[in-house]
MARVO-562326 format. One record per residue (C-alpha): x, y, z; residue number from 1. Coordinates in nm, 3 decimals. Layout:
% MARVO-562326
((X, Y, Z), NUM);
...
//
This chain:
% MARVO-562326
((1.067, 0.267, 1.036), 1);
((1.409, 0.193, 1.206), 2);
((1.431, 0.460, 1.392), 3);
((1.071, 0.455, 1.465), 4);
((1.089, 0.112, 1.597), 5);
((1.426, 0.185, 1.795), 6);
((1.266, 0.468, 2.005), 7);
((0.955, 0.255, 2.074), 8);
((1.151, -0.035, 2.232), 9);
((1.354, 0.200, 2.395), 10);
((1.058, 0.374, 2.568), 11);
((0.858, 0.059, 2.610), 12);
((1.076, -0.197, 2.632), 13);
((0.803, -0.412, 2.855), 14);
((0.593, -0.325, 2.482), 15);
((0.596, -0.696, 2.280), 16);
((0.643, -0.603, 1.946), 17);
((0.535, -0.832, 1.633), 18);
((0.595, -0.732, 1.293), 19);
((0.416, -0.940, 1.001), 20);
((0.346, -0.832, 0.623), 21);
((0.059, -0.993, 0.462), 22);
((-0.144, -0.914, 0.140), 23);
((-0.367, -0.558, 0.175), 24);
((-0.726, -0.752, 0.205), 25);
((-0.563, -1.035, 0.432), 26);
((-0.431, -0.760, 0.670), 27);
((-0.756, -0.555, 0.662), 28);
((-0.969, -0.943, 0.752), 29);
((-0.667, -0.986, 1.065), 30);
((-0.730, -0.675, 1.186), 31);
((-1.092, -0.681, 1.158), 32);
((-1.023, -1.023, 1.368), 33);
((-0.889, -0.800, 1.593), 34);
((-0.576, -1.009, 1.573), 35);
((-0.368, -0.676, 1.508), 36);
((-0.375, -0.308, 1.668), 37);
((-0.161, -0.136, 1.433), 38);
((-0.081, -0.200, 1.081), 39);
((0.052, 0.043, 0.802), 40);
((-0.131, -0.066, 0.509), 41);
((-0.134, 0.102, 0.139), 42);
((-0.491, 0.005, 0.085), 43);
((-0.711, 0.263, -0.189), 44);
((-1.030, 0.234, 0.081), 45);
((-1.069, 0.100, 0.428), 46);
((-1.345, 0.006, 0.672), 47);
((-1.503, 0.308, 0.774), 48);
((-1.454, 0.072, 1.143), 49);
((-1.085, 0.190, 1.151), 50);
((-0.936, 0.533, 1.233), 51);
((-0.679, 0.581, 0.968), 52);
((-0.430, 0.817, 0.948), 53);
((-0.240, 0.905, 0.569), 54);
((0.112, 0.919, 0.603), 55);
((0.203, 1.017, 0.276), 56);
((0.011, 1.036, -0.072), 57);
((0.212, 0.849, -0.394), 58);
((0.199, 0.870, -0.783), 59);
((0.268, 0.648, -0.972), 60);
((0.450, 0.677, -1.351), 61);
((0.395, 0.504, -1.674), 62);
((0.666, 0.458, -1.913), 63);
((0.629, 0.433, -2.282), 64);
((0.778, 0.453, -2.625), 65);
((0.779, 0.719, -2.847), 66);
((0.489, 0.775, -3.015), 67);
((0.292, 0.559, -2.807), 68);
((-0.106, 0.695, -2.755), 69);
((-0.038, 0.814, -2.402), 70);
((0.222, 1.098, -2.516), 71);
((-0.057, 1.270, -2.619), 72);
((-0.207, 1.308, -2.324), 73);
((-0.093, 1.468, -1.946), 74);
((-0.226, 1.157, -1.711), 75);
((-0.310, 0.829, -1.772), 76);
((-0.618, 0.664, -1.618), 77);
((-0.577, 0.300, -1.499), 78);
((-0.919, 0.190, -1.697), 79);
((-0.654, 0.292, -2.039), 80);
((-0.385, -0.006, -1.905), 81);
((-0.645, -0.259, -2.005), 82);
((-0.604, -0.336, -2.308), 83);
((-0.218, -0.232, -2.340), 84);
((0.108, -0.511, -2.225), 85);
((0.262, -0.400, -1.935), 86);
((0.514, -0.503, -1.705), 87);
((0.343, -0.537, -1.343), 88);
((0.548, -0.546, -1.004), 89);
((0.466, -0.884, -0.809), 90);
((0.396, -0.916, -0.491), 91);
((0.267, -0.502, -0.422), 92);
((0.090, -0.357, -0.229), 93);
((-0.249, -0.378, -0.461), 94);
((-0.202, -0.747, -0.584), 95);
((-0.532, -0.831, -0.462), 96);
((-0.753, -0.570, -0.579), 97);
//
């Protein structure tokens, strides 16, 4: 993003330039708002209102013990976390949904 951001001030620089980061469904309700143009957002499913673009696709891991259920098997399906303890990341990018 640095260098992404460098080159646009330096090809705009009349361009004004506000960077915020806000929960995914409180960014989706500001844009709908239309109180943003742009936003990168790691959101499962948008408005079919925006044009979105994928940058990148991402897995994610689970770590266990051995011997734990889930070595038995080659992916793990989110519905299986619900009834095991986990450790969960604050503050990402799917907090609020």
């Amino acid at each position: 993003m640095v260098d992404f951001l460098r080159a646009v001030r330096e090809r705009v620089p009349a361009v004004e330039l506000s960077i915020t980061e806000l929960p995914g469904n409180a960014l989706i309700d500001t844009m709908i708002k239309g109180d943003v143009d742009v936003a990168l957002a790691g959101m499962p499913k948008l408005p079919e209102r925006f044009d979105a673009v994928p940058l990148y696709a991402e897995r994610y891991g689970v770590a266990f013990t051995k011997g734990h259920r889930f070595e038995k098997i080659n992916a793990v399906p989110m519905r299986e976390l619900a009834n095991e303890n986990y450790v969960q990341r604050t503050l990402g990018e799917f907090d609020d949904h």
